[in-house]
N, C-alpha and C positions, 0 to 999 in steps of 0.2 A: 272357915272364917268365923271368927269371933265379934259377938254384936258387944257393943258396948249401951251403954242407958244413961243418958248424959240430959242435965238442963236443958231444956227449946232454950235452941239457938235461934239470933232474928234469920228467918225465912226468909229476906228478902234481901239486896242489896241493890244500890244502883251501880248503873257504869259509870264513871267518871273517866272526863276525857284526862290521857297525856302530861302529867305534870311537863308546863312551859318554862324553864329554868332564866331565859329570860324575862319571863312576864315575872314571875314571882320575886327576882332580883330587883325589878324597875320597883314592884309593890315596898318589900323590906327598904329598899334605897328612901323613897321618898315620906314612910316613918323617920328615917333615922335623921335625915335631914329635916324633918320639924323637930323632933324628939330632942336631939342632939345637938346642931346645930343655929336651930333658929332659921332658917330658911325657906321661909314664908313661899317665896315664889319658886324655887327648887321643888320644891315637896311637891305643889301645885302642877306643876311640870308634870310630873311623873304622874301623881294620880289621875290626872287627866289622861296620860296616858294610855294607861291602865284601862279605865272606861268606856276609851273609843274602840278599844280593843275587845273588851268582851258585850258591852251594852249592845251592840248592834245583832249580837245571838244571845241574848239574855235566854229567850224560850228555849233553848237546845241543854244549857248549860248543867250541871252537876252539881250539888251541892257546896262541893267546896271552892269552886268558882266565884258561882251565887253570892255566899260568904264573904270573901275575894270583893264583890263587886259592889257590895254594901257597905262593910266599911271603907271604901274607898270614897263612895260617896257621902256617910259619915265626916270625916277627915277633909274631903271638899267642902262641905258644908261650915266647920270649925275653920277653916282657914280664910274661904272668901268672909265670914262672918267678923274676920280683924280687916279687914282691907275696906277702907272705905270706895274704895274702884272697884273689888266686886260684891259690896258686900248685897247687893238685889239678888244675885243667884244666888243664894242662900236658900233663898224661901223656893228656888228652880230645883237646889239639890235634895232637897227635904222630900221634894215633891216626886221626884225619880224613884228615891230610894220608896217611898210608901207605894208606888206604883209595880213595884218589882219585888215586893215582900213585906205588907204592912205589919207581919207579923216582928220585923227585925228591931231588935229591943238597941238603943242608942246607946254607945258606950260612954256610963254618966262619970268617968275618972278623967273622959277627954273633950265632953259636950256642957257647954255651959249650963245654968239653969232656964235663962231665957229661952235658948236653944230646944230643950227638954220640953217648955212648957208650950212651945210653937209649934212642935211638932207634933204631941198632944192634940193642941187642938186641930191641928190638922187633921190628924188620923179622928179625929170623932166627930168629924164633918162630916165622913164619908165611909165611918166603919164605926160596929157594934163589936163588942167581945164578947167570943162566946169561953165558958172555960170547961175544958172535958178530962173525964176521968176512964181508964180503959183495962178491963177484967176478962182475962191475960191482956198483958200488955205484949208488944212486939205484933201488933197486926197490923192492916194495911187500912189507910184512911183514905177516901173519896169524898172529895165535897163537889157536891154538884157534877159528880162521874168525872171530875179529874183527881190525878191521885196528889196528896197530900204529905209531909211528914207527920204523924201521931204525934201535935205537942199537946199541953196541957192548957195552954191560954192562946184563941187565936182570931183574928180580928176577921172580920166578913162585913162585905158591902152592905148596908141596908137591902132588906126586899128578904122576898123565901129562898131559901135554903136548904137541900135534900144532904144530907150528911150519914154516911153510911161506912160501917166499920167492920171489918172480916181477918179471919182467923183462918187457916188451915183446920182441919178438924172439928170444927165448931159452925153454930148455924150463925149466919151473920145478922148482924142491927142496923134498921133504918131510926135516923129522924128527922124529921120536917120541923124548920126554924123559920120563926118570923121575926124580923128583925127591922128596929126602929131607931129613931137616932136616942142616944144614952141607954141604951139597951145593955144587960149585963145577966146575958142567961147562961146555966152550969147544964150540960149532959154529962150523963154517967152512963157508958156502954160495958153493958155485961153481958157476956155472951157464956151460950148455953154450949158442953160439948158435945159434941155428936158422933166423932170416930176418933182411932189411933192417927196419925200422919210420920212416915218417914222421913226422914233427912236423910241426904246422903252426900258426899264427895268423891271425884273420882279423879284420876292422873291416870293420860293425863285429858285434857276438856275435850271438847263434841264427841262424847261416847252417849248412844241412843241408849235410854231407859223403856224396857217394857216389863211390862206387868200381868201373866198371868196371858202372854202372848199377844199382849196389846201396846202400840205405841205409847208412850207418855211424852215423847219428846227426845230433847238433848240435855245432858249436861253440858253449860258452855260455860264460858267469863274464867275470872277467875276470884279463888277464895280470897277475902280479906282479912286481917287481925283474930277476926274471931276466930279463924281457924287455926289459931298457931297451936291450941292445946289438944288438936286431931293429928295435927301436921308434925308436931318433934318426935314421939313416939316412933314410928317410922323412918325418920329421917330423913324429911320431907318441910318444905318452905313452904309457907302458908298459899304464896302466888302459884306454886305449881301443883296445885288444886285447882279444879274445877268450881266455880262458883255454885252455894248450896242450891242440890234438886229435891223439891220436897213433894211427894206424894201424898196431897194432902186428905184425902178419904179411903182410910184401910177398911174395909167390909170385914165382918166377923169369919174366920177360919186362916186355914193355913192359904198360902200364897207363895206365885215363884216369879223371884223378878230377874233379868234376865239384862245382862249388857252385853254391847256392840256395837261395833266401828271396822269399820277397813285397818286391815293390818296389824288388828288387834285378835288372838284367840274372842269368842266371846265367852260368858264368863255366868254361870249361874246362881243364883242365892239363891236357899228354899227358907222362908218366914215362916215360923212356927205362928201358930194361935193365938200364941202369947201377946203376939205384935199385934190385932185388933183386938182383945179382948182382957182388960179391961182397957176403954179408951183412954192413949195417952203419947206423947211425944216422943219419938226414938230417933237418933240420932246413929245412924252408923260406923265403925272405922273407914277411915278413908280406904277405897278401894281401887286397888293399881290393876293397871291393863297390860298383860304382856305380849308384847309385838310376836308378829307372825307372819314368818317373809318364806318365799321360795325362791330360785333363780330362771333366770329364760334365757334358753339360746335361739337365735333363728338366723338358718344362714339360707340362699339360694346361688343356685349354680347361672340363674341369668343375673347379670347387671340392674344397677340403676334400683335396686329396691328399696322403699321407705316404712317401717315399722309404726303402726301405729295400733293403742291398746285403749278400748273401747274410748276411739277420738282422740287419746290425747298422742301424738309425736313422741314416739323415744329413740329417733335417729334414723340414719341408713345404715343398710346391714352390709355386712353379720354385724349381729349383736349378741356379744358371746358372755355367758355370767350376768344377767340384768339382775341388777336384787328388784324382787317387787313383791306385794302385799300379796299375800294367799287369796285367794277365791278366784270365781269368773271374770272373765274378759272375752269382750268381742276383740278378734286377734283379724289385725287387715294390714297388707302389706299390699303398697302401692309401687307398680311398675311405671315404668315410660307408657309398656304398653299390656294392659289387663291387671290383675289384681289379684290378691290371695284370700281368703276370708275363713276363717274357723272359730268356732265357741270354745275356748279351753277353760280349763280348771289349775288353776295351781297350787298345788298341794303345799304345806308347809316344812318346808324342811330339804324340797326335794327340787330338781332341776328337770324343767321340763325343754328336750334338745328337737327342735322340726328345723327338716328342709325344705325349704317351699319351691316351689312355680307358681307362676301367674294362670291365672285361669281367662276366661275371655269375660266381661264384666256385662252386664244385663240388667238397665238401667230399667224402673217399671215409672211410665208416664201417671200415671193415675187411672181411674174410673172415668168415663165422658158420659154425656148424657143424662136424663131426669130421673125419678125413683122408678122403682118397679120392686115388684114381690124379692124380699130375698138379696138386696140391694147390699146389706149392711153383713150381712153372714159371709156375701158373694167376695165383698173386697178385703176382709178380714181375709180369707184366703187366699189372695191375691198379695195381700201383704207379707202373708208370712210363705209365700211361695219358696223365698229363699232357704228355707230350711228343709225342704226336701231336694233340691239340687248339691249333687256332687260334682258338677264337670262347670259351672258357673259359679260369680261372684253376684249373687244379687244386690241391689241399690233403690231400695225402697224410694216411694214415690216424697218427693217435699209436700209437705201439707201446703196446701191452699194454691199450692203454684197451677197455671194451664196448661196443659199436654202440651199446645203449638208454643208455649213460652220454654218448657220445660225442651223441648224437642231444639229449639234454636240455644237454648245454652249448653245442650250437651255437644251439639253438633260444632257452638265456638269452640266449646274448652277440652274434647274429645279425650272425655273423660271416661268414656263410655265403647263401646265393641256394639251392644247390642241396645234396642230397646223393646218394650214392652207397652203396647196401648191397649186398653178393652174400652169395647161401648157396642151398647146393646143395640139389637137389629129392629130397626122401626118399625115391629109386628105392631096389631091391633092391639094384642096385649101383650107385652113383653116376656117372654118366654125365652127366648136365649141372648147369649151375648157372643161377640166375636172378640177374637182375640189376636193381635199380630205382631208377631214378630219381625224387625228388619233390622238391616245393616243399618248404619248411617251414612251410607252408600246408596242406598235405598233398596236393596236385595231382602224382600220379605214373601210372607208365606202367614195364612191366617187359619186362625180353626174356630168353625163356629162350635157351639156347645150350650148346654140348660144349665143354667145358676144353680138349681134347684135341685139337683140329680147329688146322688150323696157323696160323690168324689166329682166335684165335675172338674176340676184342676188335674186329674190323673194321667190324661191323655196327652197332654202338653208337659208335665213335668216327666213321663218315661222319653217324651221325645227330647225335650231338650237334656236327657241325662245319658244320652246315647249318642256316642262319640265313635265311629267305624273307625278301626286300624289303619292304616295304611302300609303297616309291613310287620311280618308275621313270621315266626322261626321255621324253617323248614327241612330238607334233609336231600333235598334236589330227586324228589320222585313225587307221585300223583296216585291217590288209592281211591278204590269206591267198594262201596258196600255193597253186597252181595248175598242175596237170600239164600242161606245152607250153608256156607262158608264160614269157617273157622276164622275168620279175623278179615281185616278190610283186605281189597284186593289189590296187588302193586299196575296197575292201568297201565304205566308209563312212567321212566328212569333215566335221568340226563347220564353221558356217561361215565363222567367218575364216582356216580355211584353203583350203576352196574360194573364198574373195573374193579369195587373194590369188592364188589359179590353178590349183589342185588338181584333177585331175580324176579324178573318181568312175568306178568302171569300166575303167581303164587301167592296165596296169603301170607299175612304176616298173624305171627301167633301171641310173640314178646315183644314188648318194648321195655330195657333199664327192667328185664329177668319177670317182668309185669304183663299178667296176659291181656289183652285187649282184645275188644269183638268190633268195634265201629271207626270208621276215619274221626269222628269227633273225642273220640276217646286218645285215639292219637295225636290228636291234636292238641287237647289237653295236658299230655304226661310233656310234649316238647315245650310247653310253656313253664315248665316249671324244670327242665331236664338240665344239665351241666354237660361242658360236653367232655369227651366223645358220647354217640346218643349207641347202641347196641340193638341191633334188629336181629330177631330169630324169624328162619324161616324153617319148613321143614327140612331143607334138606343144611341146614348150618345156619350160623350167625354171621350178618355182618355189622361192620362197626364206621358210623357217619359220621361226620362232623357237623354238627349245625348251622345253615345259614340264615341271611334274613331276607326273606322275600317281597319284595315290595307287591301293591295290593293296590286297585281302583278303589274310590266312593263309589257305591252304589247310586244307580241316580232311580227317582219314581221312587225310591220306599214310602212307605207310608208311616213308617216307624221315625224318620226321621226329621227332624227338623234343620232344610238347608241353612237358613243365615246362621243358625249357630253352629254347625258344621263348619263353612265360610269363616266365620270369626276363629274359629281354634285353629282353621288350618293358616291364618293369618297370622296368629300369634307366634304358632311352629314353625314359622318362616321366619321371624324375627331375631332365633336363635339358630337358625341350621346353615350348614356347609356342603359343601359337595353335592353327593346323591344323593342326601337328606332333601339338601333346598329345591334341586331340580325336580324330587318325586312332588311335593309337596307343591311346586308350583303345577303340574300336571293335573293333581287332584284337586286345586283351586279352579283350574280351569274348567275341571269336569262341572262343578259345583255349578259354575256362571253359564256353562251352557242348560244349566237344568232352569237359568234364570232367562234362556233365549240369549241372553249375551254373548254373542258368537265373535263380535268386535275385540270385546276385552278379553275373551277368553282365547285368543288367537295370539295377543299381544306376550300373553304369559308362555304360552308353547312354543313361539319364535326363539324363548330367550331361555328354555329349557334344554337341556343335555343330559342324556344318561348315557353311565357306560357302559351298563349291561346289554348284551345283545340279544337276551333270550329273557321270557318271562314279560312280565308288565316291562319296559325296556323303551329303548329309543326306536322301535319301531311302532311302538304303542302312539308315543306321541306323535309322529307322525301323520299318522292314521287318524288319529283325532285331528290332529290339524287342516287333513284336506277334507274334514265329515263339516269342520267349521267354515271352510270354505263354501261348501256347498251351500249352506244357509243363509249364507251372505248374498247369495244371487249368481245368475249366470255371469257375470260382469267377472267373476272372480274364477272364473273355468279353469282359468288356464294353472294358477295356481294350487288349485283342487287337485286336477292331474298331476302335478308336479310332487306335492305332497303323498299323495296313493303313493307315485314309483318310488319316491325314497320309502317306504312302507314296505315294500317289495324285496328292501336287500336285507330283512330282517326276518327272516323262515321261522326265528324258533318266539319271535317277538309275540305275545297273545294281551288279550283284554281280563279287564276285571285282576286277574290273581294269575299265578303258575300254570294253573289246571283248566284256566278258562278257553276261548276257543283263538284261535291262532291268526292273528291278523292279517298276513298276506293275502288266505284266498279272501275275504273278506274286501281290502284292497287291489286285489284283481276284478272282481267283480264289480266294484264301483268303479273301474277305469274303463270296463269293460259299457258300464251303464253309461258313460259319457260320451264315448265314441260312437 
């Protein structure tokens, strides 16, 4: 980058509103019809019009408005001043225009003498001249801390007057005027310089300027006229510039200034020495921003998904090829039912492709209750809880809203799977807080815990990141480990895979040519295995085919946390078929009886069916079903029994997993306890 050393340019510019192509037609119309024509009361027409149109925002206006709006009232003034019907507003129009800019000098080719000298005296009823002179010129005038244009002759109300003049790089000048009627006082502001000051222009506007790693703001607006002799060089129209940013105190040494914007590379400059030292004005080449876009794809395999990137909507998916700005985004994709959420990075250049699922959504209520020790650290953690969960979509608490207000709009808009309340336990002195989890169902589960304590969030965030399988690869046999023993031991073997060569009672040595010492290790290599799975034993290899085993919830862990259990296995329901939907409504039920809901969880095993007859199985449910009868009371005996005997025509039917203990005698024994 090349600097360029150019004249101080003025540092400042206003915004002006909108050139009105109609206003400005009405204004030139009703010249041309006095000028031209003689049409006293046309012209009048118009410039009247003119005036109800901008007088009523006079204070908002832009100079060349202003301008606009003064000779207009000039111009009224000259006309009702022929008209003996208006010629009393005359000395009304005089009167406007000194109220709106006594400094507006009368246009004397179109204002008679009389006119001139009324007006005169007008103005020196009620205003003194001061005349000032300004050393650099091109700085910023304040009269009375409103800001002013730098002219050189300019009228002020009678009474004191604080009048103060400043410069980018230079130390600024007060002075205090007193001012009487025929007053005719001259200031002279020369100002002392103090640093270097930058100029700069950018393309294109709101690129943030920092300095030496510090904000200074934005380049916005845009460049006017003056810029045209930055702007052709390049190839480049003075409007698509950024209007001038100027750095107005450069400190002695070198310096790095530094720009950026979304979707822009950012962009370094290093200032040699030269630029503060000696103190003086620099003006930059204009400096262009080159865009910086990557692509997004995001597709899911369930329905009904909506993309949105940090809040803003970019459709329902798939959304294949997004162009979008390089950097971070909060990435959230909204289901019917749960949500997707992840922090990504977009690289420039590069196409970032995810397949998502909904996860179950876990709305946090807020903090309840008054201060205590630790209050402010405690819910800062609680805030950003979401970033240590992987199996949830966290949803930060709304500021200022109340948990019971917050609690009934999720539960309208069921927006939500889960929520999250904390509030401390009314000890003497506040020492821990509870925390609970529930459905919006009402299915919850709380843990008390110390703010204080240097992870106290740990114990709640592994639970809620702890999601038990319900169906797991298997190989249709059952091993246990065995002190001395060369590998896990085969316990028991359904029989196509003792048909294909399995042998009962013998270690296993290989799995996929890999030796192994423990069932967990076995368990490990079929999660990752392809099939056929290959078993060595001593006396040969045999070769399985993978299946998939369905698996209980565990109920009582203390590891776990049931409502969000509950919710995932809700959500799994929302997408599954067959022996998916029916396992999973099994394991929903399991869940509800760990909530004592013996009602609802009877409701869901009625309307479940498996077709397996061995392993977790349709005698499983069963079995549950008459255990939920039981709880319900004697009233429901009869049912109970009924449930046990279909339980009874399922031999190889067991709880928990494959391997677990086998429900019949389990179901004889309760039929047996009822009789």
């Amino acid at each position: 980058m090349r600097f360029r050393h150019l004249l101080f340019i003025p540092l400042f510019c206003v915004t002006l509103w909108g050139q009105d192509p109609g206003l400005n037609d009405t204004f030139l119309q009703a010249k041309a019809l006095w000028a031209t024509q003689g049409d006293r009361e046309g012209a009048t027409a118009r410039f009247d019009s003119v005036v109800a149109t901008l007088a009523p925002r006079a204070a908002g206006l832009g100079p060349e408005w202003i301008q606009m709006l003064c000779e207009s009232y000039n111009w009224l003034a000259v006309l009702d001043d022929r008209s003996a019907q208006n010629k009393p507003r005359t000395q009304v129009r005089l009167q406007a225009l000194l109220d709106l800019n006594p400094d507006f000098e009368l246009d004397r080719a179109l204002t008679s003498q009389r006119l001139l000298t009324l007006y005169d005296r007008m103005k020196g009823e009620k205003y003194a001249l001061v005349k000032l002179s300004y050393s650099p010129e091109g700085g910023r005038l304040l009269v009375d801390g409103k800001p002013n244009p730098p002219v050189t002759r300019k009228f002020l109300p009678f009474g004191t007057h604080k009048l103060t003049y400043s410069r980018p790089g230079h130390a600024t000048s007060d002075v205090i005027l007193e001012l009487a009627p025929h007053d005719v006082k001259s200031t002279d502001f020369k100002l002392t310089r103090t640093a270097s000051t930058i100029t700069l222009y950018v393309q294109p506007s709101d690129i943030e300027i920092l300095l030496d790693g510090q904000s200074l703001g934005f380049a916005t607006g845009k460049a006017g006229p003056e810029a045209a002799s930055l702007a052709i060089p390049p190839g480049l129209r003075p409007e698509e510039l950024s209007g001038p940013f100027v750095i107005p105190q450069l400190t002695p040494g070198k310096h790095r200034l530094e720009l950026r914007a979304s979707c822009f590379r950012s962009k370094v400059l290093e200032l040699g020495a030269e630029f503060a030292t000696p103190p003086a004005d620099h003006t930059l080449e204009p400096i262009r921003m080159d865009p910086s876009k990557g692509t997004l794809s995001v597709s899911s395999p369930w329905p009904g998904g909506e993309l949105f990137l940090s809040g803003q909507s970019r459709g329902p998916l798939p959304v294949a090829n997004l162009p979008v700005c390089s950097g971070p985004y909060d990435l959230l994709v909204r289901f019917p039912v749960g949500a997707f959420f992840r922090r990504i990075d977009v690289e420039e250049g590069k196409t970032l492709n995810l397949e998502v699922q909904p996860k179950p959504r876990l709305a946090f209520l807020g903090l309840e209750g008054g201060d205590f020790t630790g209050r402010a650290r405690f819910l800062a953690q609680l805030e950003s809880l979401g970033d240590r969960l992987q199996q949830l979509t966290f949803l930060p608490a709304h500021a200022g809203e109340p948990a019971a207000e917050a609690l009934a709009r999720l539960k309208a808009s069921r927006e939500t799977e889960l929520v999250l309340i904390a509030r401390p336990v009314p000890d003497a002195v506040t020492h821990r807080v509870e925390l609970i989890v529930a459905t919006l169902d009402g299915e919850e589960e709380s843990l008390v815990l110390k703010p204080l304590e240097q992870d106290p969030l740990g114990s709640l965030a592994a639970r809620l990141n702890d999601v038990p399988p319900i169906q797991q690869p298997g190989l249709g046999f059952s091993v246990l480990d065995i002190p001395g023993e060369s590998g896990p031991w085969v316990l028991a073997a359904s029989e196509p895979a003792v048909k294909a060569g399995l042998q009962v009672g013998r270690p296993i040595l290989q799995v996929q040519g890999k030796s192994i010492l423990s069932a967990q290790e076995l368990q490990n290599l079929l999660e990752s295995s392809k099939e056929p799975v290959s078993i060595r034993q001593a006396d040969g290899t045999t070769v399985l085919p993978v299946q998939t085993e369905s698996l209980e919830i565990p109920l009582g862990s203390k590891g776990l946390c049931y409502p969000a259990v509950l919710a995932h296995l809700r959500l799994q329901y929302a997408g599954a078929k067959g022996d998916k939907a029916n396992l999973i409504k099994l394991n929903m039920a399991l869940v509800l009886m760990q909530f004592r809901k013996y009602d609802k969880a009877i409701e869901l095993l009625r309307d479940a069916r498996l077709s397996a007859s061995s392993g977790v199985s349709q005698g499983t449910i069963d079995y549950h079903t008459g255990f939920c009868f039981l709880h319900l009371g004697t009233t429901y005996q009869t049912e109970a029994m009924q449930a046990f005997g279909q339980a009874l025509k399922y031999p190889q039917s067991t709880l928990l997993g494959p391997e677990g203990p086998l429900v019949a005698p389990l179901a004889k024994q309760a039929l047996a306890d009822l009789k």
